[in-house]
MIMAR-487287 format. One record per residue (C-alpha): residue number from 1; x, y, z. Coordinates in steps of 0.05 Angstrom, whole numbers, plus 5000, padded with zeros to 4 digits. Example, Ala and Ser with C-alpha at 12.3 -4.5 7.8 and 13.67 -1.06 7.14 Angstrom:
+-----+------+------+------+
| pos |   px |   py |   pz |
+-----+------+------+------+
|   1 | 5246 | 4910 | 5156 |
|   2 | 5273 | 4979 | 5143 |
+-----+------+------+------+
END
This chain:
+-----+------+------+------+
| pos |   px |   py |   pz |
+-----+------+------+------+
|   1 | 5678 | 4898 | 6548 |
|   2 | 5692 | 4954 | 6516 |
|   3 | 5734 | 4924 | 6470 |
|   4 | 5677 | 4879 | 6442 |
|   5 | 5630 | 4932 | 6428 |
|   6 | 5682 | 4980 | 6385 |
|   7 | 5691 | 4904 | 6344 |
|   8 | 5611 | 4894 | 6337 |
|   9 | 5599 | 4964 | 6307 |
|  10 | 5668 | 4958 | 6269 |
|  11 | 5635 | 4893 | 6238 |
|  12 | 5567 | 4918 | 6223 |
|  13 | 5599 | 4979 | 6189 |
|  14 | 5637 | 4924 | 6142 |
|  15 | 5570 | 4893 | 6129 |
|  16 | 5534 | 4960 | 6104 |
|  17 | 5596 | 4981 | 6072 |
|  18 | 5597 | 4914 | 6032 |
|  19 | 5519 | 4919 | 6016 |
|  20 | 5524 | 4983 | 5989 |
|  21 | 5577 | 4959 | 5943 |
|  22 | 5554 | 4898 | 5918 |
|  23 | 5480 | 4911 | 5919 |
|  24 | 5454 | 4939 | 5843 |
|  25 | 5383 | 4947 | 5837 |
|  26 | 5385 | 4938 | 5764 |
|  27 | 5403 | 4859 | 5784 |
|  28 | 5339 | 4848 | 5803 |
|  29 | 5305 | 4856 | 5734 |
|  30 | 5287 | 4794 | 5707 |
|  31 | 5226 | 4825 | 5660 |
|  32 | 5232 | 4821 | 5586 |
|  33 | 5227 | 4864 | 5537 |
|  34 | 5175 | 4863 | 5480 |
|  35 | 5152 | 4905 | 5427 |
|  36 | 5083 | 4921 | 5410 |
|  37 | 5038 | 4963 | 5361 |
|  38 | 5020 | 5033 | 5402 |
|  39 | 4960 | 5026 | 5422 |
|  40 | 4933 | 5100 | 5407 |
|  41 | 4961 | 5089 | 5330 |
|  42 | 4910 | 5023 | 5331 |
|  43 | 4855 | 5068 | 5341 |
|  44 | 4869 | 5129 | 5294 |
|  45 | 4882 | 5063 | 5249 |
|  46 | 4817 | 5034 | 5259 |
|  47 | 4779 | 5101 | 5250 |
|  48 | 4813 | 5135 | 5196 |
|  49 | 4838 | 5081 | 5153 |
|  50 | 4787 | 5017 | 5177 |
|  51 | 4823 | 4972 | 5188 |
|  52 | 4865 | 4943 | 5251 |
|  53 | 4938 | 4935 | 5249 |
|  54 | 4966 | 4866 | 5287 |
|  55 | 5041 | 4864 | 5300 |
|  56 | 5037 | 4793 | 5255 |
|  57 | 5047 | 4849 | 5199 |
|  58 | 5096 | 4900 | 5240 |
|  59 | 5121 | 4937 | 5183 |
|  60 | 5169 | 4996 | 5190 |
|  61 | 5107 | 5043 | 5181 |
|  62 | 5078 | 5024 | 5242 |
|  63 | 5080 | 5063 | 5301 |
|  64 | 5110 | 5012 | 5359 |
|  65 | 5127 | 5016 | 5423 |
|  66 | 5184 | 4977 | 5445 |
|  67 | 5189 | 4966 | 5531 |
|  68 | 5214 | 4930 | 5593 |
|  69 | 5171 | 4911 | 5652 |
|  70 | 5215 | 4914 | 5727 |
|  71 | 5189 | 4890 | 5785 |
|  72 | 5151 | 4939 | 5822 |
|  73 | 5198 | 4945 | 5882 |
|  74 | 5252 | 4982 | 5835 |
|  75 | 5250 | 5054 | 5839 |
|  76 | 5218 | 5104 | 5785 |
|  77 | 5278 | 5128 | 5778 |
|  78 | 5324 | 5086 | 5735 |
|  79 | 5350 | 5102 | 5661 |
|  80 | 5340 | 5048 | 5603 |
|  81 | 5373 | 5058 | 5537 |
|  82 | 5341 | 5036 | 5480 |
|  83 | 5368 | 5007 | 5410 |
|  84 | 5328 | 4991 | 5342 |
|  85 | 5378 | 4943 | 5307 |
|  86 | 5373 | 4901 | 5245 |
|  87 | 5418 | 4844 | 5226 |
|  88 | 5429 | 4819 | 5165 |
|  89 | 5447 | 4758 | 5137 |
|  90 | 5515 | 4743 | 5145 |
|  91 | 5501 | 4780 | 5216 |
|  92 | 5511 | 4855 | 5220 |
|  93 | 5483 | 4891 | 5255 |
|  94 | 5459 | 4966 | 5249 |
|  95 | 5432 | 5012 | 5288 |
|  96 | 5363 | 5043 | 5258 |
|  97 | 5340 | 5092 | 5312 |
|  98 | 5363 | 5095 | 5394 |
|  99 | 5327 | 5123 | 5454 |
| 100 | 5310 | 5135 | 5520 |
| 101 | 5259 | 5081 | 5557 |
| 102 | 5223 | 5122 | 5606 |
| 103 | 5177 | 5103 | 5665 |
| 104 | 5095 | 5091 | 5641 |
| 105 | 5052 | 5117 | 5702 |
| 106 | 4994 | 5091 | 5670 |
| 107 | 5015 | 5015 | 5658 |
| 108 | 5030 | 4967 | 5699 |
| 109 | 5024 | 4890 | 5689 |
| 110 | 5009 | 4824 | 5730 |
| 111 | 4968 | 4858 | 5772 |
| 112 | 5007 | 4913 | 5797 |
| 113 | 5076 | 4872 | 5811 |
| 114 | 5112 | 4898 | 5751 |
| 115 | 5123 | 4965 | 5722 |
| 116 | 5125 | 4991 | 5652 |
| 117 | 5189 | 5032 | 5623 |
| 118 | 5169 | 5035 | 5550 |
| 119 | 5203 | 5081 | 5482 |
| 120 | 5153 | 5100 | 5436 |
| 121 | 5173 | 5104 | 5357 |
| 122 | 5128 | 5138 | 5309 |
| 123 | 5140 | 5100 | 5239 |
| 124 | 5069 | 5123 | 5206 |
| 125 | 5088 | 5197 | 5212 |
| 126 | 5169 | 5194 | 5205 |
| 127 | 5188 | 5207 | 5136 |
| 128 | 5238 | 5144 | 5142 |
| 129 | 5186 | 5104 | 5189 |
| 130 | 5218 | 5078 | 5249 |
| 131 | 5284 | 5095 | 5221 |
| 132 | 5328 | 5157 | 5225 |
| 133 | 5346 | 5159 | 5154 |
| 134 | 5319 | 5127 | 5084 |
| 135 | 5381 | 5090 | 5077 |
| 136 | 5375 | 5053 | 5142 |
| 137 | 5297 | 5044 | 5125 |
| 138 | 5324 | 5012 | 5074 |
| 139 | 5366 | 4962 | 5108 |
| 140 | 5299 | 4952 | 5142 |
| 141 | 5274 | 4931 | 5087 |
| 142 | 5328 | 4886 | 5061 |
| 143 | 5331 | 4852 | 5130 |
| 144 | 5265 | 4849 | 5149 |
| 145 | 5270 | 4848 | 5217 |
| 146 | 5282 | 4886 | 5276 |
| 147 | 5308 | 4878 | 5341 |
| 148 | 5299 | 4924 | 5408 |
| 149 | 5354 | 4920 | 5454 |
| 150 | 5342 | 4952 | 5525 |
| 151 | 5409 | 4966 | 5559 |
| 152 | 5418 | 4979 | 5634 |
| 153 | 5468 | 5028 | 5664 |
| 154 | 5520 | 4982 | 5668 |
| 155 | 5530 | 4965 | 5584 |
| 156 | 5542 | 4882 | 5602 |
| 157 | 5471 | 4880 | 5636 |
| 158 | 5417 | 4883 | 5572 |
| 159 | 5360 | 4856 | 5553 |
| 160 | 5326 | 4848 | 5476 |
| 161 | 5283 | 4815 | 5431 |
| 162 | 5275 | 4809 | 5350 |
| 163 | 5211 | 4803 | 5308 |
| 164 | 5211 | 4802 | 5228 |
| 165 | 5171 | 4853 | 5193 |
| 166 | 5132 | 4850 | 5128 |
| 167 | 5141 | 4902 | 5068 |
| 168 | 5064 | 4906 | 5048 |
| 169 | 5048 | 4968 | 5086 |
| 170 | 4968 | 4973 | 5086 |
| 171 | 4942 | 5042 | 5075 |
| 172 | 4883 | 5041 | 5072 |
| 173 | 4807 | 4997 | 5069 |
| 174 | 4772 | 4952 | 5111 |
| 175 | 4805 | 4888 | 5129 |
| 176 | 4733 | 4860 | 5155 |
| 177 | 4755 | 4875 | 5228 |
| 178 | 4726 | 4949 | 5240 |
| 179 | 4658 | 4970 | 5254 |
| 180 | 4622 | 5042 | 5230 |
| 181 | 4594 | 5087 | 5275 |
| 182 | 4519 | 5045 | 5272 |
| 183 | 4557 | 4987 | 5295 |
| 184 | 4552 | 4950 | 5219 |
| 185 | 4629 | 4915 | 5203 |
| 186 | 4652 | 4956 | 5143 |
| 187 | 4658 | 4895 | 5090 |
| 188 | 4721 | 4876 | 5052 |
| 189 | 4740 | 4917 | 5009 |
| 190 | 4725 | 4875 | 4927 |
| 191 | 4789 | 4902 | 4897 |
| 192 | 4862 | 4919 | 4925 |
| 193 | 4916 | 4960 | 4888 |
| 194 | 4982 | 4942 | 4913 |
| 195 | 5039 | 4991 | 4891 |
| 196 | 5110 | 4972 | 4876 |
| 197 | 5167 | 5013 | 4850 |
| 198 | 5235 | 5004 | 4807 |
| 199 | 5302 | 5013 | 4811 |
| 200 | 5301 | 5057 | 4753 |
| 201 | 5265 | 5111 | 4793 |
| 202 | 5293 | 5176 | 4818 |
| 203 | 5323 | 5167 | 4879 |
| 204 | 5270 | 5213 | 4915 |
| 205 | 5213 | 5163 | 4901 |
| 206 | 5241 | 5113 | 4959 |
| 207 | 5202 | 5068 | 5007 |
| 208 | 5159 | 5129 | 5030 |
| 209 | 5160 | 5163 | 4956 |
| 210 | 5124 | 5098 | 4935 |
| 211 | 5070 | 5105 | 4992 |
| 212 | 5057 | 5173 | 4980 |
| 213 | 5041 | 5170 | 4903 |
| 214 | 4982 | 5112 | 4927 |
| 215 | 4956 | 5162 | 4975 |
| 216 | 4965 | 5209 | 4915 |
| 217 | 4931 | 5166 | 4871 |
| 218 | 4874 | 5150 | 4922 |
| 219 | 4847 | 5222 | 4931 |
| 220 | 4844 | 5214 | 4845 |
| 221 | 4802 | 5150 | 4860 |
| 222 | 4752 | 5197 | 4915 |
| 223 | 4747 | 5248 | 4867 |
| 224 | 4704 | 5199 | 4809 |
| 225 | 4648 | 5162 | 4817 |
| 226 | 4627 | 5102 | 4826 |
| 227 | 4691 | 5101 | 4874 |
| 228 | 4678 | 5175 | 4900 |
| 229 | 4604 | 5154 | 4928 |
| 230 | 4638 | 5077 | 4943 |
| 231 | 4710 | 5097 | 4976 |
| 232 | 4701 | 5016 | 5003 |
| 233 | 4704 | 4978 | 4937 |
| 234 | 4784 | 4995 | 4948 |
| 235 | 4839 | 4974 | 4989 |
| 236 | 4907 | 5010 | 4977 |
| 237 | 4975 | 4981 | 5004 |
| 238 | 5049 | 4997 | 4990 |
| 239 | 5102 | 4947 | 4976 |
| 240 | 5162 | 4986 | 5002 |
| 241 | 5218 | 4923 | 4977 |
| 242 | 5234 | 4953 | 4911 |
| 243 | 5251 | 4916 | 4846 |
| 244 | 5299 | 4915 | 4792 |
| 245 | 5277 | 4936 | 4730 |
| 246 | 5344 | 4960 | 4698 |
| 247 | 5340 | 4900 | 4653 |
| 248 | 5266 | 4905 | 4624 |
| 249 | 5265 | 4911 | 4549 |
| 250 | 5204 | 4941 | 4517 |
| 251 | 5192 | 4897 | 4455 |
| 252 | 5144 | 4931 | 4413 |
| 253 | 5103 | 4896 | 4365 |
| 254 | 5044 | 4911 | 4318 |
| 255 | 5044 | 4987 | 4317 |
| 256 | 4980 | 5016 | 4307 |
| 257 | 4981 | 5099 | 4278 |
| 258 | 5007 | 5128 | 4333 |
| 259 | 5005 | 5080 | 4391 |
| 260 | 5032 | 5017 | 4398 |
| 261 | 4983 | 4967 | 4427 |
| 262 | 5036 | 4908 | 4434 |
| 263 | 5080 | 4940 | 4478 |
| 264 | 5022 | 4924 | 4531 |
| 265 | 5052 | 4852 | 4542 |
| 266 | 5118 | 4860 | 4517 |
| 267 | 5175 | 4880 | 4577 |
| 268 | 5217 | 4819 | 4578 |
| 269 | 5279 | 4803 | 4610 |
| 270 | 5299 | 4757 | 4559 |
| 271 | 5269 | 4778 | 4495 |
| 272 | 5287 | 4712 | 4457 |
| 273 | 5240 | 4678 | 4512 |
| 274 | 5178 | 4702 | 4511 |
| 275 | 5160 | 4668 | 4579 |
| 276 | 5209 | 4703 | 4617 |
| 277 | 5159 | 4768 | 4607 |
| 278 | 5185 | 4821 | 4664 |
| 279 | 5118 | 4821 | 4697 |
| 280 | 5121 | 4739 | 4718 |
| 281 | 5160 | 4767 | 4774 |
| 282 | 5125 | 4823 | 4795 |
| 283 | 5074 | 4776 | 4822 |
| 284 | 5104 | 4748 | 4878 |
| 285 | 5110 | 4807 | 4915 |
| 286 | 5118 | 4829 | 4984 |
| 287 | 5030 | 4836 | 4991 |
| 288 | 5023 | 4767 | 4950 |
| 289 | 4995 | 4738 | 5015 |
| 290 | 4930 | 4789 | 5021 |
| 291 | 4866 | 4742 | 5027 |
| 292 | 4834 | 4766 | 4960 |
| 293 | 4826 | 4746 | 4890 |
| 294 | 4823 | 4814 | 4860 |
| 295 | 4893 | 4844 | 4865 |
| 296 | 4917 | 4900 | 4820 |
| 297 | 4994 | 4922 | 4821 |
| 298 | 5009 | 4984 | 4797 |
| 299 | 5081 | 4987 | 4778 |
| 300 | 5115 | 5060 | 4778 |
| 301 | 5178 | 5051 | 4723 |
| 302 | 5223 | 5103 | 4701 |
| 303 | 5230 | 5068 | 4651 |
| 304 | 5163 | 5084 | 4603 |
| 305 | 5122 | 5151 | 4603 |
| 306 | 5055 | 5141 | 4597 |
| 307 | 5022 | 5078 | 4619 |
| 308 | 5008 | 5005 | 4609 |
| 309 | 4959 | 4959 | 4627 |
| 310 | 4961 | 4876 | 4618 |
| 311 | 4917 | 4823 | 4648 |
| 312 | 4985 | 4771 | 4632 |
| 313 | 4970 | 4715 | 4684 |
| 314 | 4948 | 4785 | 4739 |
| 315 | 4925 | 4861 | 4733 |
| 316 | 4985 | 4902 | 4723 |
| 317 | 4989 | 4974 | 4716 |
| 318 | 5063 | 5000 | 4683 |
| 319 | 5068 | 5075 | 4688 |
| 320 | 5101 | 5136 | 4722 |
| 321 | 5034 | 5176 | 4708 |
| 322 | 5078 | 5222 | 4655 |
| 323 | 5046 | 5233 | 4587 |
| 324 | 5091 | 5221 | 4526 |
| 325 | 5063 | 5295 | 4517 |
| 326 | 5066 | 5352 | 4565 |
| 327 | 5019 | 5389 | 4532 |
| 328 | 4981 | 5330 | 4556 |
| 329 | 4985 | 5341 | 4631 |
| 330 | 4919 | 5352 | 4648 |
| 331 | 4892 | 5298 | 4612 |
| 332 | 4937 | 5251 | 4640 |
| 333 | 4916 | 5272 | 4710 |
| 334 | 4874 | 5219 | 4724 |
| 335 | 4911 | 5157 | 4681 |
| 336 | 4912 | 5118 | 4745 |
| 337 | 4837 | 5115 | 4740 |
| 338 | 4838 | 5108 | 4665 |
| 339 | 4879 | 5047 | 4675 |
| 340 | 4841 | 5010 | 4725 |
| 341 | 4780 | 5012 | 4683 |
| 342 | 4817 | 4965 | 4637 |
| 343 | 4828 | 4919 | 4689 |
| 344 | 4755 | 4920 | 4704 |
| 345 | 4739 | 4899 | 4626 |
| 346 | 4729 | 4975 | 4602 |
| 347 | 4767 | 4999 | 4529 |
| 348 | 4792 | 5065 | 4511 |
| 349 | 4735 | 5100 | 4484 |
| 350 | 4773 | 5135 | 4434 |
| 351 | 4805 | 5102 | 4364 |
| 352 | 4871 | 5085 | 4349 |
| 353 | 4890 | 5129 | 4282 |
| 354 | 4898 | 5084 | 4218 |
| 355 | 4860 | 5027 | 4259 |
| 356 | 4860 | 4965 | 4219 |
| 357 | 4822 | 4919 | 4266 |
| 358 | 4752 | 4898 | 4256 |
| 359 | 4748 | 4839 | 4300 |
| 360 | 4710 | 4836 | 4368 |
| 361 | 4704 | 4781 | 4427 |
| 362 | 4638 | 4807 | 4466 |
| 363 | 4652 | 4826 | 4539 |
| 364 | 4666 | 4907 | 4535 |
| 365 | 4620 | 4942 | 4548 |
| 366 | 4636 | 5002 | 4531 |
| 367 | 4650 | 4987 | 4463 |
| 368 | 4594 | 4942 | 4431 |
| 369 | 4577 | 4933 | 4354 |
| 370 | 4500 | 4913 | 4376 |
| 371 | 4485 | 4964 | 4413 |
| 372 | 4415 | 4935 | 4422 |
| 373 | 4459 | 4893 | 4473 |
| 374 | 4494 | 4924 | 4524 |
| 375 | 4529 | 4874 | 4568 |
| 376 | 4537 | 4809 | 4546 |
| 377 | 4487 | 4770 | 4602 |
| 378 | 4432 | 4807 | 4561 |
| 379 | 4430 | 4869 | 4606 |
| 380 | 4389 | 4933 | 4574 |
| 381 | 4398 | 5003 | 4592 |
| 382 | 4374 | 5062 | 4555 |
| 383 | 4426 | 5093 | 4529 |
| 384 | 4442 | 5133 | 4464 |
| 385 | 4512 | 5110 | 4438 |
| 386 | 4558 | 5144 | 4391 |
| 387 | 4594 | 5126 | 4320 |
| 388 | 4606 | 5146 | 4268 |
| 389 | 4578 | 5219 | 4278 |
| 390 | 4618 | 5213 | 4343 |
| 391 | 4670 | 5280 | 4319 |
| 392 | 4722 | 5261 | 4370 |
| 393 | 4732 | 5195 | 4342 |
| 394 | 4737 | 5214 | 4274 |
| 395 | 4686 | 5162 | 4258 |
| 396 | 4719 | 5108 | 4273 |
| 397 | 4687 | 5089 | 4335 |
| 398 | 4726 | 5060 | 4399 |
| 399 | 4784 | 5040 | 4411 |
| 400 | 4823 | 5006 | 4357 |
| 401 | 4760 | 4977 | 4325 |
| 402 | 4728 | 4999 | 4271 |
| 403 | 4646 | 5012 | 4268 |
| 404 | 4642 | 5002 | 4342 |
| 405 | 4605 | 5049 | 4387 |
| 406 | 4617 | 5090 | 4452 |
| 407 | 4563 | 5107 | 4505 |
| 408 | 4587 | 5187 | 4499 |
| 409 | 4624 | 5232 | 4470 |
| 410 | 4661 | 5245 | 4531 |
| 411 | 4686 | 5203 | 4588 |
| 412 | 4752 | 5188 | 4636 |
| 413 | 4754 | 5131 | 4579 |
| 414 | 4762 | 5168 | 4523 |
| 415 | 4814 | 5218 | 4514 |
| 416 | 4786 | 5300 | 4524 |
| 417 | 4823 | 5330 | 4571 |
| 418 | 4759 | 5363 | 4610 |
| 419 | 4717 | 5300 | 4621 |
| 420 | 4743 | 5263 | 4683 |
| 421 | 4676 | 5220 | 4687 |
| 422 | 4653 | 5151 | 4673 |
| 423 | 4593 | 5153 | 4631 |
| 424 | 4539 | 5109 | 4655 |
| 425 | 4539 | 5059 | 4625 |
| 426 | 4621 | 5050 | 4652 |
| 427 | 4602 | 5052 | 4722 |
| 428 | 4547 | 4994 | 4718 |
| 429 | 4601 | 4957 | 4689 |
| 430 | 4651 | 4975 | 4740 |
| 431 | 4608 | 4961 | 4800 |
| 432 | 4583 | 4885 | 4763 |
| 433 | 4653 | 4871 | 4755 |
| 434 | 4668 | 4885 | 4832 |
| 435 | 4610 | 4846 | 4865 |
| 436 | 4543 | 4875 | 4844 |
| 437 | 4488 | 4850 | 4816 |
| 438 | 4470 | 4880 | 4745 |
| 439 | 4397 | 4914 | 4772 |
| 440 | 4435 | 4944 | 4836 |
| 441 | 4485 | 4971 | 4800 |
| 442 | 4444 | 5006 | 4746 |
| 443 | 4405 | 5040 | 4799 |
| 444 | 4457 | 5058 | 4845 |
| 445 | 4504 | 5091 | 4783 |
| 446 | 4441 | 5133 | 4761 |
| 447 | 4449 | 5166 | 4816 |
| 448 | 4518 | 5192 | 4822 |
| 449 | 4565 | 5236 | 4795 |
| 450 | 4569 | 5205 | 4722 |
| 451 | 4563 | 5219 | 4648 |
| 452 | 4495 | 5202 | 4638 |
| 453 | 4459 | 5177 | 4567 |
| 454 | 4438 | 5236 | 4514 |
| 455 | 4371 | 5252 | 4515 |
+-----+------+------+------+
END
């Protein structure tokens, strides 16, 4: 009797010996992982830069969180080791950031069954994005697409899952999703400036070089009207890809004085084929898919100074904001804005020395012959404009015409270092070009911060 009971316990020892061995309760996970936009970083998004992120257009600037979910049975306890990977084509793989999963008091899912072990990755305030280092960000980039691998303590148990990414990093304007603080949607915004970058820049102006000098450029937009009193008329994104410009060749033709107006349209890659102009390819871009007619790409090259402007085929703005003179700097500070009043039909308001032009297609205006007639759908405004006693033009009137006339003597249009305004009659034309009517802009420009007509 005896006997039998010393080979019962000896056999329920074996048992609990062999469940204690064989059991793991990392076996029981079955949950997969996923990745997600954070969902504080949606809000800040939505209030501070109106518009709301969706992971459709995960870019590495986005601030994700990548997690498992366990069943709810497994203890708090357990350690998850997290991977960002991205694989190219021919299938490497590298590893862009790594980190610990940790356990989410706060979320659960399916109704309390499953808990939440999630690793948080800040790619709107990281200086590489979700990456460690700019030259992983840019394989990122190359790739795009990203894959978060969860590993369990034992390294053959894992779990993962890969999403592609897009290169247009929005920045900021309303999308037509976010609502202000009366509850009104914030509409679209009319115009988007999408900015790229070459090869042939210095190495410090990478993927988040390039988004820094639009957020540069915006707080040059806030600072003049009409876009100071209408910060919505413009969206601003950031396409991080890159592009090689090493082989651009600046044909110049027609020299006029000084400046040379031809070199506007001129950067080919092939210069015996005039179709193969360098900007044909700018335009499909990484942001070619944002739902709006009015895109303008501003193109930073190291290989100009100064800067460019061409409506070939698209608005394109070449520069790298540095004037051919540096005594020059502080007129050139706001050349960005200069620039994207040409794409909105406004001429330089100063002449061209030695101009020998005398022809004029109606449309600018800011530069009229009649000046009895403004705008060319018969619009009239009150407004005293200047020729030939005009002293900074040498009476020559605007631009490269001769005998044409300028709303004032100053203006971000013309070229005086200490006039960083539109004049009036600019920012009526500005505001028609970008949605409003003709009466409503009139009355809303007399209002703000702009060069108004001489008494």
């Amino acid at each position: 009797m005896k006997k039998g009971v010393i080979i019962l316990i000896l056999v329920l020892a074996m048992v609990s010996f062999v469940s204690a061995a064989t059991i793991n309760p990392y076996q029981s996970i079955t949950g997969d992982v996923s990745i997600k936009l954070d969902e504080k970083y949606i809000q800040e998004t939505e209030q501070g830069r109106y518009f709301r992120p969706v992971i459709d257009k995960l870019t590495p600037f986005d601030d994700i969180v990548c997690e498992i979910a366990v069943p709810a049975g497994v203890k708090e306890t357990l350690t998850f080791k997290g991977k960002l990977i991205t694989t190219d084509k021919n299938g490497v793989e590298t590893i862009i950031n790594s980190g610990d999963l940790v356990y989410d008091k706060k979320a659960m899912r399916e109704g309390g069954i499953k808990n939440i072990y999630s690793w948080k990755i800040a790619g709107w305030t990281g200086g590489a994005g979700i990456a460690t280092s700019n030259e992983l960000l840019n394989k990122v980039i190359e790739n795009k697409k990203i894959l978060c691998e969860v590993k369990f303590e034992e390294p053959r148990m894992k779990r993962s899952l890969e999403i592609t990414t897009s290169n247009c990093v929005h920045l900021w304007g309303s999308d037509g999703t976010v609502k202000d603080k009366d509850g009104n949607v914030i509409p679209v915004a009319k115009s988007n400036l999408i900015y790229m970058m070459g090869y042939s820049l210095p190495d410090s102006l990478n993927a988040n070089g390039v988004i820094q000098q639009a957020q540069k450029d915006q707080g040059k937009f806030n600072d003049v009207d009409p876009f100071k009193t209408k910060k919505e008329l413009i969206s601003y994104y950031a396409d991080i890809r890159g592009y090689n410009d090493y082989d651009w060749t600046l044909h110049e033709v027609e020299p006029v004085g000084e400046h040379h107006l031809g070199s506007l349209f001129h950067f080919y890659t092939d210069e015996e084929d005039e179709t193969k102009n360098a900007y044909s390819y700018i335009y499909d871009d990484s942001c070619s898919n944002i739902n709006s007619e009015e895109k303008v790409r501003v193109f930073y090259s190291g290989l100009i100074t100064g800067a460019y402007t061409t409506s070939l085929g698209g608005k394109i703005i070449v520069t790298n904001s540095i004037s051919p003179n540096p005594r020059e700097t502080l007129r050139w500070k706001y050349v960005i804005v200069h620039e994207f009043g040409h794409t909105q039909r406004l001429y330089d308001e100063y002449n061209f020395i030695n101009s020998k032009k005398s022809d004029y297609s109606r449309g600018m205006a800011n530069c009229v012959k009649n000046t009895s007639e403004i705008f060319p759908r018969g619009f009239k405004l009150d407004a005293v404009f200047l020729g030939e006693l005009n002293k900074n033009n040498n009476g020559k009137g605007c631009s490269w015409f001769k005998d044409f006339f300028i709303p004032s003597e100053g203006s971000i249009m013309n070229n005086q270092p200490d006039e960083f305004k539109f004049n009036l009659v600019s920012c009526v034309s500005l505001l028609y070009n970008l949605g409003f009517t003709m009466d409503n802009a009139a009355e809303e420009c007399k209002t703000m911060d702009v060069i108004k007509p001489a008494a």
